[in-house]
DRENTI-452698 format. One line per 4 residues: number of its first residue (from 1); their letters; for each residue x, z, y of C-alpha. Coordinates in nm, 4 decimals, padded with zeros to 6 digits, m for minus. Example, Ala and Ser with C-alpha at 12.3 -4.5 7.8 and 13.67 -1.06 7.14 Angstrom:
% residues 2
1> as> 01.2300:00.7800:m00.4500; 01.3670:00.7140:m00.1060
% end
This chain:
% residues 68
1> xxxx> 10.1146:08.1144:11.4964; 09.8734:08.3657:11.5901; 09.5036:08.3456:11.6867; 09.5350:08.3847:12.0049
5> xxxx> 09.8579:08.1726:12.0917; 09.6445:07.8960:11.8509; 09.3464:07.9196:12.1184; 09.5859:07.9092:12.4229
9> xxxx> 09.7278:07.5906:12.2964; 09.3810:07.4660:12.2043; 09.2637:07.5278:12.5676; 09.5015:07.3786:12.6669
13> xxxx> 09.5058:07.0283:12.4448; 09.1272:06.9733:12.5688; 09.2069:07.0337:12.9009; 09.4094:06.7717:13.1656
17> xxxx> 09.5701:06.6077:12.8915; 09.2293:06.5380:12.6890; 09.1267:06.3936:13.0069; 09.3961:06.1749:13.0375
21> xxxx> 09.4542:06.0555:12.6948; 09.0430:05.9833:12.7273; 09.0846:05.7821:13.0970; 09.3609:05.5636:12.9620
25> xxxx> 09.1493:05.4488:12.6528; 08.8656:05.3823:12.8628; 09.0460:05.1817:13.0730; 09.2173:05.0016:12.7906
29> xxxx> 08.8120:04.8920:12.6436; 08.7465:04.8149:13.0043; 09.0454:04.5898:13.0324; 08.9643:04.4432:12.6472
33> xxxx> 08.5326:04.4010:12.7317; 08.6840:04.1655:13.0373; 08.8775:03.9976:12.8771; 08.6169:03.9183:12.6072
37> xxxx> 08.3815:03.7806:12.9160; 08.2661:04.1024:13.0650; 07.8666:04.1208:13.1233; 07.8266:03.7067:13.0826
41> xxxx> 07.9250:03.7527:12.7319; 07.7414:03.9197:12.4145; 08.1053:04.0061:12.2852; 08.2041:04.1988:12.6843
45> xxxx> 07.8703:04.3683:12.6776; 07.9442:04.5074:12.2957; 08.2758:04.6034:12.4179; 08.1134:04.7776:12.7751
49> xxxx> 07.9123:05.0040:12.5593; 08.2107:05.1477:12.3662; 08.3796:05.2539:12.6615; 08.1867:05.5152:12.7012
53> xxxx> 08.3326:05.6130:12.3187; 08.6089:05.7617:12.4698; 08.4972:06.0838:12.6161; 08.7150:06.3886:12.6249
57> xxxx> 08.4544:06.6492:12.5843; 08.4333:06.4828:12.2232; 08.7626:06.5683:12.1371; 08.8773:06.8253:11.8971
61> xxxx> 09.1417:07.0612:11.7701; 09.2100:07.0602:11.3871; 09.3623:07.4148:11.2523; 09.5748:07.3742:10.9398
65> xxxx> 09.6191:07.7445:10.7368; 09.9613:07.7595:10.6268; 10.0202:07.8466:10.2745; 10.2285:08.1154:10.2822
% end
């Protein structure tokens, strides 16, 4: 794959799909902190704070050099 067709497809991994993938986690820790007890709990609170953990602007691309 070329360099350019490699950036394309990067571009386009972080974009609405990064996003996505990154909403449906956060709602997943959401759903998990409340059912731990939410903010009346030490173990919801703990689990609040890594909601945040899922952030798509975080994400990244990993380029693997083919031996050829």
């Amino acid at each position: 794959m070329s360099d350019e067709m490699a950036d394309k497809t990067e571009a386009f991994l972080l974009g609405e799909p990064a996003e996505a993938d990154a909403a449906f986690w956060r709602q997943v820790a959401r759903e998990h902190a409340e059912a731990l007890g939410g903010e009346s709990t030490i173990n919801g609170r703990n689990a609040l704070r890594k909601v945040a953990y899922h952030n798509a602007r975080d994400y990244r691309v990993t380029r693997t050099p083919l031996a050829g």
